[in-house]
N, CA, C and O atoms as a CHARMM CRD file, in Angstrom:
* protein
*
  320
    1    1 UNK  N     16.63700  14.32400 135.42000 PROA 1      0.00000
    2    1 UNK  CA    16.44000  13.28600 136.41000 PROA 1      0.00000
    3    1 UNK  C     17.73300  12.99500 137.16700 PROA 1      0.00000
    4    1 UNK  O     17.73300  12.55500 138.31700 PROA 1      0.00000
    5    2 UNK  N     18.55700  13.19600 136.64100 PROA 2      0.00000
    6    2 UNK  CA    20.26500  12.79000 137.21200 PROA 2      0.00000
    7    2 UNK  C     20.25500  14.28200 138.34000 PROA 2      0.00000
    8    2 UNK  O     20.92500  14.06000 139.34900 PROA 2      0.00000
    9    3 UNK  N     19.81500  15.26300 138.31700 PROA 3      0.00000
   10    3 UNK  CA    20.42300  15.97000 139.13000 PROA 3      0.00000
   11    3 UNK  C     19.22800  15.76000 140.29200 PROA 3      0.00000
   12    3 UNK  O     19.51400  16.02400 141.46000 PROA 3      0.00000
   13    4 UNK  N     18.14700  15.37600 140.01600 PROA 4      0.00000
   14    4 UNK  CA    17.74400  15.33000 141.20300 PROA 4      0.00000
   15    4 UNK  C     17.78000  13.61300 142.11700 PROA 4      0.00000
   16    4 UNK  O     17.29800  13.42500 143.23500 PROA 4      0.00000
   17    5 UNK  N     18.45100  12.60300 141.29200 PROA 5      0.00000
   18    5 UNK  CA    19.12200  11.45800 141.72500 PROA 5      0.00000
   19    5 UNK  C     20.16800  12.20200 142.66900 PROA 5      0.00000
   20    5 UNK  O     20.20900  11.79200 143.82900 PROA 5      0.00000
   21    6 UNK  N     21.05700  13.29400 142.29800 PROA 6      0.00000
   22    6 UNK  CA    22.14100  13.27700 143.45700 PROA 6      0.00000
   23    6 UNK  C     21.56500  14.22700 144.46600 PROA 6      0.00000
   24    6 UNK  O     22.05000  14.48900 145.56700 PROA 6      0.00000
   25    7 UNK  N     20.54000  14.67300 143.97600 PROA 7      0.00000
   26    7 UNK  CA    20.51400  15.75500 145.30400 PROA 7      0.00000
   27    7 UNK  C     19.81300  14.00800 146.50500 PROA 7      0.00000
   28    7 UNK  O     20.09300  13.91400 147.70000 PROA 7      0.00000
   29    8 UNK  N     19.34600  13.42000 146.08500 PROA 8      0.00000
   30    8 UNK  CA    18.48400  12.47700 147.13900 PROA 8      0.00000
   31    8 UNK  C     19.80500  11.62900 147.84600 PROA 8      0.00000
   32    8 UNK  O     19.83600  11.10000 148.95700 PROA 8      0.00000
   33    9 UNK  N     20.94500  11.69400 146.74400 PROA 9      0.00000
   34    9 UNK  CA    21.87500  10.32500 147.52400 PROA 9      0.00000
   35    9 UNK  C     22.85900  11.45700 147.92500 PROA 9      0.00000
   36    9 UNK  O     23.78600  11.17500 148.68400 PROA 9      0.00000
   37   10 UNK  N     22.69400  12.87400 147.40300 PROA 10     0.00000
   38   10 UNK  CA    23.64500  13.56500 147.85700 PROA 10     0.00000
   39   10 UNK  C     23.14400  13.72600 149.70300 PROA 10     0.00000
   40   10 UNK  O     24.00600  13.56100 150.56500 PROA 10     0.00000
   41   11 UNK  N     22.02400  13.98000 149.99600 PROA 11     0.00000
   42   11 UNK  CA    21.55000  13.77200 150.86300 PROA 11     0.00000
   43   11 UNK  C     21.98300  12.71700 152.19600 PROA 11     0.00000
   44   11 UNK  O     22.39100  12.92300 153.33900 PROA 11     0.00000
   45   12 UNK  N     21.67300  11.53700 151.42300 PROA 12     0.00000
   46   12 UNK  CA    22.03200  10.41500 151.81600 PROA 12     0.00000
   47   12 UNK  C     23.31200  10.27100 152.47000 PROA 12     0.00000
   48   12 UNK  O     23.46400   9.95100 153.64800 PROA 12     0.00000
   49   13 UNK  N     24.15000  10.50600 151.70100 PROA 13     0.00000
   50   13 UNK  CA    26.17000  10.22900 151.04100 PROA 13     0.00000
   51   13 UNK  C     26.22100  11.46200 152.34800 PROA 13     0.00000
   52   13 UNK  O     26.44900  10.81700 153.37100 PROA 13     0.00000
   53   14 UNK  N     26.10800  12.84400 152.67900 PROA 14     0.00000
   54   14 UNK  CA    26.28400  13.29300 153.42500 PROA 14     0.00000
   55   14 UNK  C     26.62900  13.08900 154.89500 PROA 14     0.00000
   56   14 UNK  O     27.56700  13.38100 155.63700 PROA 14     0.00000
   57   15 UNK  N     24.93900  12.18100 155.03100 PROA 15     0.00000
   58   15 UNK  CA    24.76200  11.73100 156.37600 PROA 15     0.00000
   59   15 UNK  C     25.75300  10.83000 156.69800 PROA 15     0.00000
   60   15 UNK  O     26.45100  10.88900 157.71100 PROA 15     0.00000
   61   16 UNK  N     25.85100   9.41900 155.23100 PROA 16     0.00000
   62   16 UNK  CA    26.27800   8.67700 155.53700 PROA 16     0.00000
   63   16 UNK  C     28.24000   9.00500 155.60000 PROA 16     0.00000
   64   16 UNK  O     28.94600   8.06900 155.97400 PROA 16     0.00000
   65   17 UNK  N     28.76600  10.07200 155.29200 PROA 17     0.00000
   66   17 UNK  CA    29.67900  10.65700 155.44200 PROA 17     0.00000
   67   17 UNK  C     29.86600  10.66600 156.82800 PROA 17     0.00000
   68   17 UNK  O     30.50400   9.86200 157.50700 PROA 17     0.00000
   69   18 UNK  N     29.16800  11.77500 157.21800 PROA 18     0.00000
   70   18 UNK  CA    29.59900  12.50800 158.12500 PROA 18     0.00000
   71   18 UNK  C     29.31500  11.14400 159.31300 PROA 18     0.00000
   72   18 UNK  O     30.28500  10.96900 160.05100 PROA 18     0.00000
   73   19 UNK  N     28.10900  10.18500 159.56300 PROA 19     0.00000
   74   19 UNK  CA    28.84500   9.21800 160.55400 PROA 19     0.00000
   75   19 UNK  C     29.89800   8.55700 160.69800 PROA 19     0.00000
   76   19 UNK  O     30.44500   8.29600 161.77000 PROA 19     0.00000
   77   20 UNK  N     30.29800   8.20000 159.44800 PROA 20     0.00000
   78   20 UNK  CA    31.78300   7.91400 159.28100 PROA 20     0.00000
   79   20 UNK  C     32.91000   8.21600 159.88000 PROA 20     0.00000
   80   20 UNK  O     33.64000   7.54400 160.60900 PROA 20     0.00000
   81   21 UNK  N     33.01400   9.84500 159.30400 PROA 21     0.00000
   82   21 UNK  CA    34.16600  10.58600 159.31200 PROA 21     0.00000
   83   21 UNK  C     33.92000  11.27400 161.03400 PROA 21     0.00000
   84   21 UNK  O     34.89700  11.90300 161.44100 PROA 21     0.00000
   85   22 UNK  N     32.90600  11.19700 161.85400 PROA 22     0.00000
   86   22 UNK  CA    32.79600  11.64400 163.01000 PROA 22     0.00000
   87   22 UNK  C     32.86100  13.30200 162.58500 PROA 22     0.00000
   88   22 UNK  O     33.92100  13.92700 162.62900 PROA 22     0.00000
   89   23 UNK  N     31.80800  13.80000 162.24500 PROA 23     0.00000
   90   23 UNK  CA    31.91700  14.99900 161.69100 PROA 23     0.00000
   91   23 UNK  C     31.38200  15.04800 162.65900 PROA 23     0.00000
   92   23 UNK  O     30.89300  14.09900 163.27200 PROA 23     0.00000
   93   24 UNK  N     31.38800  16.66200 163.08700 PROA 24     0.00000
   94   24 UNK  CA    31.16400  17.39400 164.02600 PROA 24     0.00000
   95   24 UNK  C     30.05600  18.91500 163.30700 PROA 24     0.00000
   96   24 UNK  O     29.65300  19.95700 163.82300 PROA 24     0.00000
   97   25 UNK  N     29.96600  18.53800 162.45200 PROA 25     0.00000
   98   25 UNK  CA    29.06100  19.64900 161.80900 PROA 25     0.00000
   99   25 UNK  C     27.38000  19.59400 162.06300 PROA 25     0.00000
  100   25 UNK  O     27.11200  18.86000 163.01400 PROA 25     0.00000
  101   26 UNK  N     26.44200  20.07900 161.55600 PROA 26     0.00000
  102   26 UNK  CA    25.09100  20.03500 161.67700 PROA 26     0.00000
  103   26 UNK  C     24.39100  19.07000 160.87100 PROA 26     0.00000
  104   26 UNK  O     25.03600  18.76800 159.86700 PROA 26     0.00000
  105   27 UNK  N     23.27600  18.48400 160.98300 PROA 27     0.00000
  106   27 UNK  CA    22.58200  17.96300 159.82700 PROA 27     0.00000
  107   27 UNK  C     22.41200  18.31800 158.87600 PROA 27     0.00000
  108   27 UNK  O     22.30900  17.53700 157.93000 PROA 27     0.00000
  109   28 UNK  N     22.32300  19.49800 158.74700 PROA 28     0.00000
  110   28 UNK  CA    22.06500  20.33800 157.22700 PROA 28     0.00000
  111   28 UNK  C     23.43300  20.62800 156.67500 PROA 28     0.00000
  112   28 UNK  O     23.51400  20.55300 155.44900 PROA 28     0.00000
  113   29 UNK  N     24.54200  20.95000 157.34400 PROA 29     0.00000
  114   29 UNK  CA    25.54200  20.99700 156.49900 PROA 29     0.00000
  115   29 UNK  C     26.22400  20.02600 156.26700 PROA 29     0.00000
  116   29 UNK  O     27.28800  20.28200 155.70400 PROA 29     0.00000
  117   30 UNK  N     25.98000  18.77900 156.53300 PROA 30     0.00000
  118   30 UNK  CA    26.52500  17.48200 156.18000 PROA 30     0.00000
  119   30 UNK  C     25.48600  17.28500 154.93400 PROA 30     0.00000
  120   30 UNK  O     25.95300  17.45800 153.80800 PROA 30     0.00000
  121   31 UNK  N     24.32100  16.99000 155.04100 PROA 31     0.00000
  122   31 UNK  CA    23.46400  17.02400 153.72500 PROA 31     0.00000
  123   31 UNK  C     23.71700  18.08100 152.70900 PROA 31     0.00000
  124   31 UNK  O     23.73300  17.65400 151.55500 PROA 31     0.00000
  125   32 UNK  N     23.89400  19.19400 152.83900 PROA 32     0.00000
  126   32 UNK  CA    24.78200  20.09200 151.05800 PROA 32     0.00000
  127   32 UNK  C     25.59500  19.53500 151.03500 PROA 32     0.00000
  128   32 UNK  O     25.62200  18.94100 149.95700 PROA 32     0.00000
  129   33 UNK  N     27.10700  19.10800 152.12700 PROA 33     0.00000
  130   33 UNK  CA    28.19500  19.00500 151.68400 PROA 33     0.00000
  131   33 UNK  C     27.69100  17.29900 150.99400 PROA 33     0.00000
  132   33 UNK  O     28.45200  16.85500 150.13400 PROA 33     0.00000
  133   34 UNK  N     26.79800  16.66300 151.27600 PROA 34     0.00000
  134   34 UNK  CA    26.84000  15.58500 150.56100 PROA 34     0.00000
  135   34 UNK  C     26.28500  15.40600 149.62300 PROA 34     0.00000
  136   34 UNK  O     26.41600  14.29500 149.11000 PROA 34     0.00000
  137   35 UNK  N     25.26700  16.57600 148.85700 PROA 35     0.00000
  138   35 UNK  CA    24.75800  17.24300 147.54200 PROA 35     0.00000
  139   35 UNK  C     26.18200  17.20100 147.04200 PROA 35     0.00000
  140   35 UNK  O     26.64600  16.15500 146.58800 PROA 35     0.00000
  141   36 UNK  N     26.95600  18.43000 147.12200 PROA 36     0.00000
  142   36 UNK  CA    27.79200  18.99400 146.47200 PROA 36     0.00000
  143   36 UNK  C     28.61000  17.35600 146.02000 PROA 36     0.00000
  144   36 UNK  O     28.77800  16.92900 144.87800 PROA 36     0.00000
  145   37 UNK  N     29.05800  16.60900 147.49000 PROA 37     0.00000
  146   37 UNK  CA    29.66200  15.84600 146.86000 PROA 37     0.00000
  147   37 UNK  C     29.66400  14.42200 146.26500 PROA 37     0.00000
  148   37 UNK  O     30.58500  13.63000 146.06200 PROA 37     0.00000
  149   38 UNK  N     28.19000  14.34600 146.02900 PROA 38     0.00000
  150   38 UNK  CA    27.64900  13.48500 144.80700 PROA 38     0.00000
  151   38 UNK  C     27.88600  14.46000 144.08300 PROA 38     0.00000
  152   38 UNK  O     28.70900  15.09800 144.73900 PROA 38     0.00000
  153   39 UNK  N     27.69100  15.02800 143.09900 PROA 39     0.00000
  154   39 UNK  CA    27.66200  16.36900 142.34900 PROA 39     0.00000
  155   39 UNK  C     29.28800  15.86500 141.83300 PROA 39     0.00000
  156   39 UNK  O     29.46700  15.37900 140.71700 PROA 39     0.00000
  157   40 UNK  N     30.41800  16.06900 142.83700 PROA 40     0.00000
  158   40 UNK  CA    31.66100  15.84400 142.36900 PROA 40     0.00000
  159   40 UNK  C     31.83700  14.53800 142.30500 PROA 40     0.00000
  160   40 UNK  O     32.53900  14.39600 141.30400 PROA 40     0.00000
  161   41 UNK  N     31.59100  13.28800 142.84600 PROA 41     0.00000
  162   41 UNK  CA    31.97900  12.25200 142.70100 PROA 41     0.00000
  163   41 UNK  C     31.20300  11.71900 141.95300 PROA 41     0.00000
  164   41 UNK  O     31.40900  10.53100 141.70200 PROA 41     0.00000
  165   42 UNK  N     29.90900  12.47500 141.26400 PROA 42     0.00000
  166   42 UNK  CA    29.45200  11.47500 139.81000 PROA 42     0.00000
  167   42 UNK  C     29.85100  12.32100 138.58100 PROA 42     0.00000
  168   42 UNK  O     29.51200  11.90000 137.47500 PROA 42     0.00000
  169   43 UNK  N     30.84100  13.97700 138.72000 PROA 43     0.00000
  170   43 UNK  CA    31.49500  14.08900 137.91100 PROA 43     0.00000
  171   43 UNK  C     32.77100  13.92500 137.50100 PROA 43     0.00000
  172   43 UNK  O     33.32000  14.22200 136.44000 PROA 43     0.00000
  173   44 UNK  N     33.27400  13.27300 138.74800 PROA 44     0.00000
  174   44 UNK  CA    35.00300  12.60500 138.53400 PROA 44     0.00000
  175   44 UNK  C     34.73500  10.75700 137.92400 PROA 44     0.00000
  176   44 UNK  O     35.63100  10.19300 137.29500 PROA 44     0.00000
  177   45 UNK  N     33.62300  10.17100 138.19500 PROA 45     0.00000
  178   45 UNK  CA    33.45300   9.22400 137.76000 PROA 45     0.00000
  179   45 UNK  C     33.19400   9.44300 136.14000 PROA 45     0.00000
  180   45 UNK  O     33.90800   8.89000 135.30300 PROA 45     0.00000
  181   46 UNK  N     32.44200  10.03400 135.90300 PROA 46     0.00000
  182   46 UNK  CA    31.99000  10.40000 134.35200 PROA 46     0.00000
  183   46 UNK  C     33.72500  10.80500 134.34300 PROA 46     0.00000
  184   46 UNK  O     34.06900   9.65600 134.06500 PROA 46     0.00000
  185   47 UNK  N     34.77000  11.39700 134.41600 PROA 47     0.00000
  186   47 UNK  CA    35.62800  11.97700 133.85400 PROA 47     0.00000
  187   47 UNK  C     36.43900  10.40300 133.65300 PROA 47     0.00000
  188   47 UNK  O     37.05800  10.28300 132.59500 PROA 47     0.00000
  189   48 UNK  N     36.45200   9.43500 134.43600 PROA 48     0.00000
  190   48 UNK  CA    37.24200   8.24100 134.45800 PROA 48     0.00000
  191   48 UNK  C     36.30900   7.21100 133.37100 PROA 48     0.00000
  192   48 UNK  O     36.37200   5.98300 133.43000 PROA 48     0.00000
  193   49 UNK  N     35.68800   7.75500 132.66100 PROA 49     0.00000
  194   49 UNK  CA    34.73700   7.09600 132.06200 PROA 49     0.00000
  195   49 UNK  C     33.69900   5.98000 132.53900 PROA 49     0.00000
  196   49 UNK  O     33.25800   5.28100 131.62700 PROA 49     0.00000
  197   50 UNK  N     33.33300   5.76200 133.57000 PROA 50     0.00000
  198   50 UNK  CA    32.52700   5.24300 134.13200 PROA 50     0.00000
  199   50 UNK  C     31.62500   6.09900 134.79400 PROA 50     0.00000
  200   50 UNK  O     31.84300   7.29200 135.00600 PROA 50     0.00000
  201   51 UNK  N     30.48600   5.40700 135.15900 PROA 51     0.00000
  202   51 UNK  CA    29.24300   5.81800 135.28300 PROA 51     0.00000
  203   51 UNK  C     28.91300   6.41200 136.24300 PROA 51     0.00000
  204   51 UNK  O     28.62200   5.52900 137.05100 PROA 51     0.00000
  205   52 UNK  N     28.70200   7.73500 136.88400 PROA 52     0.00000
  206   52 UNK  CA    28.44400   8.15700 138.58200 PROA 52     0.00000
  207   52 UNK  C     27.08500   7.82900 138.92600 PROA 52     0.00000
  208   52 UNK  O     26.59400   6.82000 138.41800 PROA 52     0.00000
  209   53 UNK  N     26.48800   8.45200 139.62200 PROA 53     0.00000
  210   53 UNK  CA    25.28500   8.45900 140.25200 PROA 53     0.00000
  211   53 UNK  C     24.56900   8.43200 139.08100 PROA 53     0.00000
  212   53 UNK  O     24.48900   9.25600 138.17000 PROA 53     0.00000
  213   54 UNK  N     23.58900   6.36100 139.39900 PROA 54     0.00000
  214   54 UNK  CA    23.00800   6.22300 137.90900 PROA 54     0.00000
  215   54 UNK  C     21.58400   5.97300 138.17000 PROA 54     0.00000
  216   54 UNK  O     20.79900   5.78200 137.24200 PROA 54     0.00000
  217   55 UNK  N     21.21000   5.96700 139.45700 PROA 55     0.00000
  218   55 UNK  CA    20.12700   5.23000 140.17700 PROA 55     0.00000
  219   55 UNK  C     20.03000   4.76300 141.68000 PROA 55     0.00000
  220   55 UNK  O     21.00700   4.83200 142.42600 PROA 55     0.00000
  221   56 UNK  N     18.73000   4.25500 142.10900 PROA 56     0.00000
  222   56 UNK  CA    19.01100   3.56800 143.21600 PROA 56     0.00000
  223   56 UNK  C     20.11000   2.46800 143.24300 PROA 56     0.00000
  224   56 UNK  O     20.03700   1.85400 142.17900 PROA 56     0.00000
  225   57 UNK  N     20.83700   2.10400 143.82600 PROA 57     0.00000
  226   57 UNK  CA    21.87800   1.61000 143.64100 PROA 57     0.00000
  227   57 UNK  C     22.93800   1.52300 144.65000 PROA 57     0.00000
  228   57 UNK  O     23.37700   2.53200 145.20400 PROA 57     0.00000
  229   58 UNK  N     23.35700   0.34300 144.90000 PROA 58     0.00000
  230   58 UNK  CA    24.92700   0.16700 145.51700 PROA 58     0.00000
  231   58 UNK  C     25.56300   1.22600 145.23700 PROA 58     0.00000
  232   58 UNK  O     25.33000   2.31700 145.75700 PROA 58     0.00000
  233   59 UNK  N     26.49800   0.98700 144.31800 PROA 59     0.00000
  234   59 UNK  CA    27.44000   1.64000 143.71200 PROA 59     0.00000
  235   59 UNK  C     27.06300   3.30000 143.45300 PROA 59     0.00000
  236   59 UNK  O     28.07600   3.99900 143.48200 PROA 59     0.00000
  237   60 UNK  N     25.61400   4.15400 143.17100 PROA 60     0.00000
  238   60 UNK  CA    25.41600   5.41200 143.31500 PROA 60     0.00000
  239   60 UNK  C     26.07400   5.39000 144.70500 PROA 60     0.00000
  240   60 UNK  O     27.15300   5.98200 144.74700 PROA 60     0.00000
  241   61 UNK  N     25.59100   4.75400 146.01000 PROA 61     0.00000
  242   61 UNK  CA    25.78100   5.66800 147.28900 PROA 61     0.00000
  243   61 UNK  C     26.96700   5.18200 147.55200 PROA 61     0.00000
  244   61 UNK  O     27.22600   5.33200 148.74600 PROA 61     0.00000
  245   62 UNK  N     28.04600   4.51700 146.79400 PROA 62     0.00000
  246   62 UNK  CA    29.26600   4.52400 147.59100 PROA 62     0.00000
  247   62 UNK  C     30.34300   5.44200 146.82200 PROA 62     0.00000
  248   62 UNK  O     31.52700   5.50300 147.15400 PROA 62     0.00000
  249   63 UNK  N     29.56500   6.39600 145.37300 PROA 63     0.00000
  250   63 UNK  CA    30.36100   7.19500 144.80600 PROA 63     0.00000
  251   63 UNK  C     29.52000   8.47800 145.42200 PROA 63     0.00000
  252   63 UNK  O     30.12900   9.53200 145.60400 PROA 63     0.00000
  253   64 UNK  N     28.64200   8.41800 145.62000 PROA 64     0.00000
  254   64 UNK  CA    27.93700   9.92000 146.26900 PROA 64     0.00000
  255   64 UNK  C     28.56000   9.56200 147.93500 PROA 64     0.00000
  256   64 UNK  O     28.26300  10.46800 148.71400 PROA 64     0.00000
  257   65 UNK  N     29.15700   8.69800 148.41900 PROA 65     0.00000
  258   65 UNK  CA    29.62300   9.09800 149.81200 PROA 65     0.00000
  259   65 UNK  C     31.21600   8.97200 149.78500 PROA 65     0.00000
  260   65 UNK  O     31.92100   9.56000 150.60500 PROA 65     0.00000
  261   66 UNK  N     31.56500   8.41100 149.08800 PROA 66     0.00000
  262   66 UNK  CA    33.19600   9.09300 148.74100 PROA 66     0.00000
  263   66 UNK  C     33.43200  10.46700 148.38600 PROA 66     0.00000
  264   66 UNK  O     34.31000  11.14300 148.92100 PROA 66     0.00000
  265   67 UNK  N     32.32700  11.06600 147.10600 PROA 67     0.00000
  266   67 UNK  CA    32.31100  12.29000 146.91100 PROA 67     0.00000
  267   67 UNK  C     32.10400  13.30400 148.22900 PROA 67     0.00000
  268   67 UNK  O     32.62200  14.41300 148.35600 PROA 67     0.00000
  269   68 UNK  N     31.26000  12.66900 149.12500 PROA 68     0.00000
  270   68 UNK  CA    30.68600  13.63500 150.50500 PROA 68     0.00000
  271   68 UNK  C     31.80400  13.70300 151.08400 PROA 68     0.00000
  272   68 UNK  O     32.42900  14.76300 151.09100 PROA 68     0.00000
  273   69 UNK  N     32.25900  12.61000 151.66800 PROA 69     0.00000
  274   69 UNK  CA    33.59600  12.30500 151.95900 PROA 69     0.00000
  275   69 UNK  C     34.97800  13.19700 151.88000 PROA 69     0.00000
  276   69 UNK  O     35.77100  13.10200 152.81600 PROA 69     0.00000
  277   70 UNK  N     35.15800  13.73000 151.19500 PROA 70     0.00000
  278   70 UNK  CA    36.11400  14.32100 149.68500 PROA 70     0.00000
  279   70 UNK  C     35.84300  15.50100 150.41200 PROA 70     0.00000
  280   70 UNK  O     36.75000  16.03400 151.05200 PROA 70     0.00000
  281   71 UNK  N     34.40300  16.09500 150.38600 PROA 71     0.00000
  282   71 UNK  CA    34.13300  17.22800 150.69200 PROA 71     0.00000
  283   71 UNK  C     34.58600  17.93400 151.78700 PROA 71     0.00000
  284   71 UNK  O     35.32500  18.89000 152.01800 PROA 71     0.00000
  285   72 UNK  N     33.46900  16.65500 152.75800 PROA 72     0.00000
  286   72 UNK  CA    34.14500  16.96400 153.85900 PROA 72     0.00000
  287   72 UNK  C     35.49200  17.33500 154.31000 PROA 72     0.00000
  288   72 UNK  O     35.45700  18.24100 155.14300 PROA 72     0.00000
  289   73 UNK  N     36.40200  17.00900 154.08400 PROA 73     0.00000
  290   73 UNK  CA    37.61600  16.86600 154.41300 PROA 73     0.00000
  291   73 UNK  C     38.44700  17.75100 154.20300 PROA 73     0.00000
  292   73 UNK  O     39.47800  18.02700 154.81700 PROA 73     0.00000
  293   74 UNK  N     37.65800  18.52100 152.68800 PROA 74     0.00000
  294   74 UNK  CA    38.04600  19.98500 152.52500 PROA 74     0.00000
  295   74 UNK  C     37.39800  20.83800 153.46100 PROA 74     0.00000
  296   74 UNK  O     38.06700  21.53200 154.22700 PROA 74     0.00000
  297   75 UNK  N     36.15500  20.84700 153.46800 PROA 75     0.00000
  298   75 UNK  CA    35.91600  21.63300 154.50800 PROA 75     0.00000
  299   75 UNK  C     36.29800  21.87900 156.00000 PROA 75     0.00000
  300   75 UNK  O     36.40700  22.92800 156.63400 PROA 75     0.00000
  301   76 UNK  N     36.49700  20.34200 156.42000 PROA 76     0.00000
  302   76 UNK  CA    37.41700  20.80200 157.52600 PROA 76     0.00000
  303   76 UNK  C     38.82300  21.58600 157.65100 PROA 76     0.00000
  304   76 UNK  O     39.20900  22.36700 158.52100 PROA 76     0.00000
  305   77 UNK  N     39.55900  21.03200 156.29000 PROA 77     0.00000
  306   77 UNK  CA    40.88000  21.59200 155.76700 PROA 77     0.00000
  307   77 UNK  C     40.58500  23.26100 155.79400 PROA 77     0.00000
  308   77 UNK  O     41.28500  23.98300 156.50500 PROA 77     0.00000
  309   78 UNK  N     39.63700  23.74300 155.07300 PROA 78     0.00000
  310   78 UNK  CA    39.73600  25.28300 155.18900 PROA 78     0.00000
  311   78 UNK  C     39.05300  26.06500 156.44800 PROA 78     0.00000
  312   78 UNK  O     39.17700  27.29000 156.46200 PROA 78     0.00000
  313   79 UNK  N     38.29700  25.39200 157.56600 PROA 79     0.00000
  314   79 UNK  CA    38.16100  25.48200 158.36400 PROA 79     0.00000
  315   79 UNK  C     39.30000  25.49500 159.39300 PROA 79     0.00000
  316   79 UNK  O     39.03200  26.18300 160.37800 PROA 79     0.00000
  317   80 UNK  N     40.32300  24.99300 159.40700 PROA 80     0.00000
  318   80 UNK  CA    41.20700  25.54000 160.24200 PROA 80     0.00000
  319   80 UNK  C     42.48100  26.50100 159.91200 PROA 80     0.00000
  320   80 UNK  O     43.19400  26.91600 160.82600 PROA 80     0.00000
Protein backbone atom coordinates (compact mmCIF):
# COMPACT_ATOMS: atom_id res chain seq x y z
CA UNK A 1 0.00 0.00 0.00
CA UNK A 2 2.96 2.49 0.72
CA UNK A 3 4.26 2.18 -2.74
CA UNK A 4 1.29 2.87 -4.36
CA UNK A 5 0.60 5.96 -1.69
CA UNK A 6 3.78 7.50 -3.40
CA UNK A 7 3.22 6.76 -6.77
CA UNK A 8 -0.38 9.00 -6.23
CA UNK A 9 1.51 11.92 -4.18
CA UNK A 10 4.50 11.14 -6.22
CA UNK A 11 2.27 12.27 -8.91
CA UNK A 12 0.97 15.01 -7.12
CA UNK A 13 4.61 16.34 -5.46
CA UNK A 14 5.74 16.41 -9.18
CA UNK A 15 3.20 18.72 -10.46
CA UNK A 16 3.24 20.46 -7.41
CA UNK A 17 7.13 20.76 -7.90
CA UNK A 18 7.48 21.63 -11.02
CA UNK A 19 4.89 24.85 -10.57
CA UNK A 20 7.05 25.93 -8.09
CA UNK A 21 10.36 25.50 -9.39
CA UNK A 22 9.05 26.98 -12.97
CA UNK A 23 10.06 23.81 -14.61
CA UNK A 24 10.14 23.84 -18.04
CA UNK A 25 9.73 20.10 -18.60
CA UNK A 26 6.48 18.09 -19.74
CA UNK A 27 3.64 16.82 -17.66
CA UNK A 28 4.72 13.43 -17.66
CA UNK A 29 8.17 14.05 -16.78
CA UNK A 30 7.45 16.18 -13.89
CA UNK A 31 4.98 13.35 -12.65
CA UNK A 32 7.99 10.33 -12.65
CA UNK A 33 10.35 12.84 -11.49
CA UNK A 34 7.77 13.34 -8.69
CA UNK A 35 7.23 9.37 -8.29
CA UNK A 36 10.86 8.95 -8.04
CA UNK A 37 10.96 11.76 -5.67
CA UNK A 38 8.45 10.73 -3.13
CA UNK A 39 10.21 7.39 -3.46
CA UNK A 40 13.44 9.41 -2.14
CA UNK A 41 11.99 11.76 0.20
CA UNK A 42 9.91 9.03 2.09
CA UNK A 43 13.21 7.12 2.06
CA UNK A 44 15.47 9.89 3.52
CA UNK A 45 12.68 10.53 6.01
CA UNK A 46 12.52 6.82 7.16
CA UNK A 47 16.50 7.16 7.28
CA UNK A 48 16.06 10.34 9.85
CA UNK A 49 13.75 8.18 11.67
CA UNK A 50 10.62 9.73 11.01
CA UNK A 51 7.84 8.82 9.04
CA UNK A 52 7.69 9.55 4.98
CA UNK A 53 4.81 9.21 2.88
CA UNK A 54 2.18 7.79 5.47
CA UNK A 55 -1.17 8.72 3.92
CA UNK A 56 -3.41 11.32 2.74
CA UNK A 57 -1.90 13.94 4.50
CA UNK A 58 -0.23 17.39 4.96
CA UNK A 59 2.93 16.37 5.78
CA UNK A 60 3.00 13.14 2.94
CA UNK A 61 2.77 16.00 0.15
CA UNK A 62 5.22 18.35 1.58
CA UNK A 63 7.88 15.36 1.89
CA UNK A 64 6.80 13.86 -1.58
CA UNK A 65 7.29 17.57 -3.01
CA UNK A 66 10.57 18.35 -1.41
CA UNK A 67 11.60 14.90 -2.60
CA UNK A 68 10.21 16.03 -6.37
CA UNK A 69 11.88 19.05 -5.73
CA UNK A 70 15.39 17.40 -4.97
CA UNK A 71 14.85 15.67 -8.15
CA UNK A 72 14.21 18.09 -10.12
CA UNK A 73 17.09 20.03 -9.59
CA UNK A 74 19.23 17.15 -10.36
CA UNK A 75 17.82 16.74 -13.37
CA UNK A 76 18.24 20.01 -14.48
CA UNK A 77 21.91 19.81 -12.99
CA UNK A 78 22.73 16.87 -15.44
CA UNK A 79 20.92 18.35 -18.11
CA UNK A 80 23.29 20.97 -18.69
Amino acid sequence: MNILIWIIFGALAGWLASVFMKSNQSTLEDIVLGIVGAFVGGIVMNFFGQAGVTGFNLRSIVVASLGAAVIILIARALRR
